[in-house]
C-alpha positions in Angstrom: 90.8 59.5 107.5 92.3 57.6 104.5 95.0 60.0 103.0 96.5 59.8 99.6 99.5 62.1 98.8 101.1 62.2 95.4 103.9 64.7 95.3 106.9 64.8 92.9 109.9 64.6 95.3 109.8 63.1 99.0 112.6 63.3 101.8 114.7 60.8 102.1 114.4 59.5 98.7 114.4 63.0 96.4 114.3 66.8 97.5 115.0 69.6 95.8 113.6 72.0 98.3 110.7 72.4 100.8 108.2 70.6 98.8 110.7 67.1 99.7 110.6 67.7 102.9 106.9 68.5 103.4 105.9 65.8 101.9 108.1 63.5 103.6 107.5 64.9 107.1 103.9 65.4 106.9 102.5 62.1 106.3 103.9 60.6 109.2 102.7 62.9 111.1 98.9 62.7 110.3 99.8 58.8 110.3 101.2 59.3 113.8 97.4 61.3 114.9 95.8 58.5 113.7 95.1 58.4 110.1 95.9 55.8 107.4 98.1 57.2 104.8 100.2 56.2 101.4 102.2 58.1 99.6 103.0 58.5 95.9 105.8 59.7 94.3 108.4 58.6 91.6 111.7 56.4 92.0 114.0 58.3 90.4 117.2 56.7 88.5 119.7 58.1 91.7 117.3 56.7 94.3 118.6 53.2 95.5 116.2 50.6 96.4 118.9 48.6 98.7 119.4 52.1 100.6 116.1 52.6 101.2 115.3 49.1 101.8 112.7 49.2 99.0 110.3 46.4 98.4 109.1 45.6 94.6 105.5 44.8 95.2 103.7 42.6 93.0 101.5 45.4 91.9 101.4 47.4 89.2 99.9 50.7 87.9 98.6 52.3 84.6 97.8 55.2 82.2 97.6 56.2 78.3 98.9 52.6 77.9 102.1 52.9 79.8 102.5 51.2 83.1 104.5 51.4 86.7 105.8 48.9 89.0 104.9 49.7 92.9 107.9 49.5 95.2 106.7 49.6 98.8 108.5 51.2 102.3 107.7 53.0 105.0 108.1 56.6 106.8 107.3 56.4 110.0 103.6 54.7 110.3 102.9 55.8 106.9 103.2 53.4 103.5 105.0 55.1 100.2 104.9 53.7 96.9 107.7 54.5 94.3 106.5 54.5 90.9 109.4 52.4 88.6 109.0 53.8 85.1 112.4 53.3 83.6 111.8 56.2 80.9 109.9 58.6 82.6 112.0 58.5 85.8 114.8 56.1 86.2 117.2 57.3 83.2 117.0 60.5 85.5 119.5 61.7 87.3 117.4 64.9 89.1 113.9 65.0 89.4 113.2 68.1 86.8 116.5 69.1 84.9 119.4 67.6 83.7 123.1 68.2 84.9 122.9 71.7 83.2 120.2 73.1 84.8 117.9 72.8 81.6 114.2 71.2 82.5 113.5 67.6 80.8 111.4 68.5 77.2 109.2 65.3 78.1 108.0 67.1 81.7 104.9 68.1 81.2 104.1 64.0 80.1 106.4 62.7 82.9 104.1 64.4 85.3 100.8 63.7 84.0 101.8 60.0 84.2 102.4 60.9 88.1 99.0 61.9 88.2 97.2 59.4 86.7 99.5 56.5 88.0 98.5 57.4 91.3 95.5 57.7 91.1 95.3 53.8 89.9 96.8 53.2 93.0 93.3 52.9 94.7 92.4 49.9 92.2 96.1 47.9 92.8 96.4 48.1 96.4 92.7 48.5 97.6 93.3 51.4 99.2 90.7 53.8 98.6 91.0 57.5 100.3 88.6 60.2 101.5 90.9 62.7 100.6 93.6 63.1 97.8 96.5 65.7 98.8 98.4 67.2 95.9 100.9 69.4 96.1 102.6 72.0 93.4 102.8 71.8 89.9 103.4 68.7 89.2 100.3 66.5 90.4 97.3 69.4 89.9 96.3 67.5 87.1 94.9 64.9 89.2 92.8 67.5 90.8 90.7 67.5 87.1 91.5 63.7 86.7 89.8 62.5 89.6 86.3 64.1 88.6 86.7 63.6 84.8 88.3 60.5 84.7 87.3 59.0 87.6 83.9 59.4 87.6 82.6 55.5 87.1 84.6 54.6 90.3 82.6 54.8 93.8 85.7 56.2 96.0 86.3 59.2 93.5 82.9 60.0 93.4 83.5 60.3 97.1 87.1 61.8 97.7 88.1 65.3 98.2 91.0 67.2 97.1 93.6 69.5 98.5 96.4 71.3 96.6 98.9 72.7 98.4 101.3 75.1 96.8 104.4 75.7 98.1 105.8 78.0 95.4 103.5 79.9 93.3 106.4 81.1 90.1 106.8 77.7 89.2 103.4 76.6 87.5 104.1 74.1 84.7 103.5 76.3 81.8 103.4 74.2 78.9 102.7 75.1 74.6 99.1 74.5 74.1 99.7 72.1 71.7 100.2 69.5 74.0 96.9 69.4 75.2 95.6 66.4 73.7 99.2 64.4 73.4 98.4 64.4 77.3 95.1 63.2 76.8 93.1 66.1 77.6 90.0 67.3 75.9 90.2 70.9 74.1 87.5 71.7 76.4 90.7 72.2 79.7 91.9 74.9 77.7 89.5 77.8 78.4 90.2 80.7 81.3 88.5 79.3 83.7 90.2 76.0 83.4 93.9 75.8 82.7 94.3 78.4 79.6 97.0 80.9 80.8 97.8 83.4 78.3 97.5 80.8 75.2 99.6 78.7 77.2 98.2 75.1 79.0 99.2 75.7 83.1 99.3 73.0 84.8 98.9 74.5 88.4 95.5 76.2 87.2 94.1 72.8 87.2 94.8 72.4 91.2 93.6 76.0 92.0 90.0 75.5 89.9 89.3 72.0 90.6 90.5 70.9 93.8 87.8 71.4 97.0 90.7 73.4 98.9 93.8 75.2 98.1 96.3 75.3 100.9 99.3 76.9 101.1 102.9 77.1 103.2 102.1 80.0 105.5 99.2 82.2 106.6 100.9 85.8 105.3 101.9 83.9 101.7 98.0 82.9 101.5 97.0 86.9 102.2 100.0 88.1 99.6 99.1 85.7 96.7 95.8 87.4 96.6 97.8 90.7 95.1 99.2 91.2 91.9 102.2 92.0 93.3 102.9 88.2 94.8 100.0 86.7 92.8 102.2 85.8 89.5 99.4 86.9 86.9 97.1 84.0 89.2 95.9 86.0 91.5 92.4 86.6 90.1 91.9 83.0 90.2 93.2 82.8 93.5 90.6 85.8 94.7 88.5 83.9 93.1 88.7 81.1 94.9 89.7 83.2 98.0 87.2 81.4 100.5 88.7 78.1 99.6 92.1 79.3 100.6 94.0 78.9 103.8 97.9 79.0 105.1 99.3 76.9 107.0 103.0 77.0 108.2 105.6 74.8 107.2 107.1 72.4 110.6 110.3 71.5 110.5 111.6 67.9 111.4 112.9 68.3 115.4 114.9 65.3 115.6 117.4 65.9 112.6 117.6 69.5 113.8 118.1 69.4 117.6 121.4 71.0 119.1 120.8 68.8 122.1 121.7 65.7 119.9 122.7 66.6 117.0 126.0 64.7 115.6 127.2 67.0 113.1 128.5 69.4 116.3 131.6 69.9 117.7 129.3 70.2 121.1 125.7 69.9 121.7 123.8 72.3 123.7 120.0 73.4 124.8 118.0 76.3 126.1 118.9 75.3 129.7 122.1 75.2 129.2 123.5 76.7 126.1 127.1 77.1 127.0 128.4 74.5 123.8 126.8 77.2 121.3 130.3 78.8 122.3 132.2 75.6 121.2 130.5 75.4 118.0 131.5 78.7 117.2 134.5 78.6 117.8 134.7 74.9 115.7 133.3 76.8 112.6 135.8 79.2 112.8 138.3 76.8 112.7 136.4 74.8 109.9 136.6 77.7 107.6 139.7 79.1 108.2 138.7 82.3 109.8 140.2 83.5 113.0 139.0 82.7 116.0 136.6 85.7 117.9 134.3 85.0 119.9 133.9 88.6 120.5 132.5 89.4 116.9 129.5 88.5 115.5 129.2 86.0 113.3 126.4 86.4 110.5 125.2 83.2 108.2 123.1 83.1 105.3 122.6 79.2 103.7 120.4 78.6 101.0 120.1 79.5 97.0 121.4 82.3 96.1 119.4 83.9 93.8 116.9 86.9 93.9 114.0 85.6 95.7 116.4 84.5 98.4 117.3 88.4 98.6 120.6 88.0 97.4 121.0 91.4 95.4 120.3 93.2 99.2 123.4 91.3 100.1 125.8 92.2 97.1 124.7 95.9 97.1 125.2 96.3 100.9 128.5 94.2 101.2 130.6 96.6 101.2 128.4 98.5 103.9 128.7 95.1 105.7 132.4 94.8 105.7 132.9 98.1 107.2 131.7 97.1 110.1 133.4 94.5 113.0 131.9 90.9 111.5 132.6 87.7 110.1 130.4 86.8 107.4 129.9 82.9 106.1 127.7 81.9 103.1 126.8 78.2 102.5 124.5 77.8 98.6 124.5 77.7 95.1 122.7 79.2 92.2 122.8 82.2 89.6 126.5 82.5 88.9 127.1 86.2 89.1 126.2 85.7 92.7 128.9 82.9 93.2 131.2 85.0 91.8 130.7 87.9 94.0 131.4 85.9 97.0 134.4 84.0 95.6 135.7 87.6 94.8 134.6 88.8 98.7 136.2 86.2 100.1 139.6 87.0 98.4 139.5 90.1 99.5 138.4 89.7 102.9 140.2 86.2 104.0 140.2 87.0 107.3 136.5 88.3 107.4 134.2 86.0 104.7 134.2 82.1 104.5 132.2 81.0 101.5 131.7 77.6 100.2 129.9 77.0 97.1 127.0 73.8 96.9 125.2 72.2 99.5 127.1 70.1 102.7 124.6 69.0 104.7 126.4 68.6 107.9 127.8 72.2 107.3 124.1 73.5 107.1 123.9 71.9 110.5 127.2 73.5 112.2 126.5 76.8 110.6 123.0 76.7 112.1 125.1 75.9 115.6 127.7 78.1 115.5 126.4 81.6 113.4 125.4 84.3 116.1 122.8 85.9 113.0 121.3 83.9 110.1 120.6 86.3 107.4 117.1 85.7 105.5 115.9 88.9 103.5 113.6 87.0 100.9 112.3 88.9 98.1 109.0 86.4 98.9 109.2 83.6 100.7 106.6 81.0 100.7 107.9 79.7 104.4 110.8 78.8 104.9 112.8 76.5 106.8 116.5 78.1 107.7 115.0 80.9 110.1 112.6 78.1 112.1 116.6 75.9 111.9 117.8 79.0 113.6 115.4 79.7 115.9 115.8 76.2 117.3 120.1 76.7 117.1 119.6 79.9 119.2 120.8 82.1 116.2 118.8 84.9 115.9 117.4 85.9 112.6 117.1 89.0 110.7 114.7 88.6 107.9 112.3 90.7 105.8 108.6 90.5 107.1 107.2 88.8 104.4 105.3 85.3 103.8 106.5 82.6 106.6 109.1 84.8 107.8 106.6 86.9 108.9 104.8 84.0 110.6 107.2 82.8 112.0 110.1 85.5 113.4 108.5 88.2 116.0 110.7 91.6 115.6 112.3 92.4 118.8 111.0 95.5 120.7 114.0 96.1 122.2 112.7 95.1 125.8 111.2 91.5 126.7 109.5 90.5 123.1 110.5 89.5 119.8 112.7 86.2 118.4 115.1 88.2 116.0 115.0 91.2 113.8 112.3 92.4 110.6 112.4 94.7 108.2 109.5 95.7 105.6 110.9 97.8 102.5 113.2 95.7 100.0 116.0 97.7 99.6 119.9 97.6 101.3 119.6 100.5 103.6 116.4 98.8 105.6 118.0 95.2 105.5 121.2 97.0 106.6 118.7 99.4 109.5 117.9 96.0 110.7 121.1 94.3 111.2 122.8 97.2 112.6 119.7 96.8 115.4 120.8 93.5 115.7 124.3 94.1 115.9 123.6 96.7 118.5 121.4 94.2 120.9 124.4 91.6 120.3 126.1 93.5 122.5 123.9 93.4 125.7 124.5 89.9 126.5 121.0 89.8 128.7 119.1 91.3 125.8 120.5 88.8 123.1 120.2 85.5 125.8 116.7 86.3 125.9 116.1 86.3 122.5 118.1 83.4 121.8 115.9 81.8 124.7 112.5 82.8 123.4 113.5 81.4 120.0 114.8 77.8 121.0 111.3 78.0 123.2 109.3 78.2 120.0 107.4 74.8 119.0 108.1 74.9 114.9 107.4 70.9 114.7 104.9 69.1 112.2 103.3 68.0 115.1 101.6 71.5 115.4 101.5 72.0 111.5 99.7 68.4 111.5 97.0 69.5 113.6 95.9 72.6 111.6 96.0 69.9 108.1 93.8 67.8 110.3 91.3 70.2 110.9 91.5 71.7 107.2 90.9 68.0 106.4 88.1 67.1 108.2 86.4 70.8 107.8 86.2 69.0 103.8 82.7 69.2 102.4 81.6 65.4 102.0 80.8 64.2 98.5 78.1 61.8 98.1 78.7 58.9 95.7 76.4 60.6 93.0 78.4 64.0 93.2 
């Protein structure tokens, strides 16, 4: 198949979350099974073409009268094209919001620029796709674009669409009035089109006109059906219901691999995981917290906000601290929450280690040297730090819901299970199930064989490749007169 992707931020060159690394992973892996693919996606103003050995192409792209030069690279076997629009994305210093966390007023145009800029990709480069994969809020518009303005082109006629969300809160809601200054008919702003409470939303666009919704894990596709998880969507998304399928996140093998990875004091595998020791005992060094290898050492990396769980933590910290643990936290986010942990950390020194931002090789030698990576999400589309610790031989303790679900298998306190779930959002279960864990920590045989079933797990985009493949191909065709 030819496969087009247009997604707003791509690993290496821009991430903000799992949506970068999706669509900078996936690609090359349907490339590496076979199929031709180019991907779509903007240069931002902190990308640097020399870095990323960027090539400015002699094409160009356009839309509404504004216009994009093409610079060309590779990941893996598959091509990317950076779209260089000086206002729209190089004066930016982060994809969606400037340095104080407010979102660009010009997004909503920005991004409808994405869409129809890629889509003219077809006509500059001669590549013509059977299928058009669009992902999150920011490129659903092309899933209307390609039928409405499209229409007079042969390939269009003939392409298929997927959107894939990977986070159904953020939706690009947008003031009505700026449905025709993105050059939209009135006719788009109706229920069953992208009308959302008197509002224009973007997303509504992907999940009514695309061919077939995907999204990050089988349990988030059953809980976005409910009103609980459906964000005020979900009758469109029952709606649409047959259409609908989950498929779980990969994550990228090589960069996260204990056997080789560089940012570790000492590498180690499933055969032989006696270096898992070194780490931690490295990372308790790192942070300034004595060094026990006796005493478990509990992790939690990522944002720390709500959905992550975060209020479960702060109400049951003190809970935590009675017991015999050490307790690191690597993240950013709402600042009540980074204030809590500054003030734990005072007054535990010798028992909390918290560093506030992002350190990639830190992520890395947390992964490596944490005995228990916590994950209680509110919701959680997928995730990616339980399937890091499953691979680090750190067992997680996460609340069964969305990809955590999918992907961590409770332990039955005999030969099954990969970590430790809990169902009920509140303290005292999160709490039930880390005192289980805590308990198993101590039979060394019991906790070896999780660690071991864990690392054995295959969480690669090879495997998440294969089920896009057959999603892809299951397509209905579309004859040129469709």
């Amino acid at each position: 198949m030819r496969i087009l992707f247009v997604a707003s931020e791509v690993a290496p060159f821009s991430k903000t979350g799992g949506l970068g690394d999706v669509a900078g992973a996936l690609p090359s892996a349907l490339a590496d099974r076979g199929h031709e693919v180019v991907v779509v996606t903007p240069r931002y103003g902190f990308v640097d073409p020399a870095a990323h050995t960027l090539t400015r192409l002699g094409s160009t792209v356009h839309a509404r009268g504004e216009s994009a030069v093409l610079l060309g690279t590779r990941l893996g076997n598959a091509q990317v094209y950076l779209l260089e629009h000086e206002r729209f994305y190089g004066s930016r210093s982060a994809p969606y919001s400037d340095e104080h966390g407010s979102d660009y007023p010009d997004n909503a145009q920005r991004f409808a620029f994405l869409c129809r800029a890629a889509l003219d990709v077809p006509r500059a480069t001669g590549f013509e796709p059977d299928v058009v994969h669009l992902h999150d809020w920011q490129t659903a518009l092309a899933a209307w674009m390609l039928r409405h303005e499209h229409g007079h082109q042969a390939w269009a006629r003939r392409a298929r669409t997927v959107y894939t969300i990977h986070n159904l809160a953020y939706q690009g809601i947008f003031p009505k009035e700026l449905v025709p200054a993105l050059g939209l008919p009135w006719d788009v702003f109706r229920y069953e089109a992208m009308e959302f409470y008197d509002q224009l939303n973007m997303m509504k666009a992907g999940l009514v006109f695309a061919d077939a919704i995907a999204t990050v894990s089988p349990s988030y596709a059953r809980e976005i059906l409910s009103p609980e998880h459906g964000c005020s969507l979900d009758p469109v998304l029952r709606h649409r219901a047959r259409h609908l399928t989950g498929i779980l996140n990969g994550i990228d093998d090589e960069t996260w691999d204990p056997s080789r990875d560089s940012h570790l004091a000492a590498t180690y595998s499933r055969r032989d995981i006696s270096g898992k020791a070194r780490c931690k005992a490295a990372l308790q060094r790192e942070l300034e917290l004595p060094r026990r290898r006796e005493v478990p050492l509990i992790a939690m990396v990522g944002r720390l906000a709500e959905q992550k769980g975060v209020d479960l933590v702060a109400a049951a910290l003190q809970q935590m601290m009675g017991m015999e643990v050490q307790f690191v936290v690597l993240g950013s986010g709402q600042s009540d929450y980074e204030r809590l942990f500054r003030r734990a950390e005072r007054a535990w020194p010798q028992r909390v280690a918290v560093r506030i931002g992002f350190d990639e090789g830190l992520a890395h030698r947390i992964e490596a040297g944490a005995d228990v990576f916590l994950m209680p999400s509110r919701f959680e589309p997928c995730g990616l730090n339980q399937m890091y610790s499953l691979r680090y031989g750190t067992v997680p303790v996460v609340r069964a819901v969305g990809g955590l679900e999918d992907s961590v298998e409770d332990f039955d306190g005999a030969r099954n299970g990969t970590g430790f779930t809990f169902r009920d959002y509140s303290p005292a279960a999160m709490m039930t199930a880390l005192q289980r864990a805590l308990e198993t920590y101590r039979d060394a045989r019991a906790w070896r064989g999780i660690m071991e079933r864990g690392m054995a797990e295959d969480n690669s985009w090879r495997n998440s490749a294969e089920h896009y493949e057959r999603l892809l191909e299951a397509l209905p065709s579309r004859h040129a007169g469709a």
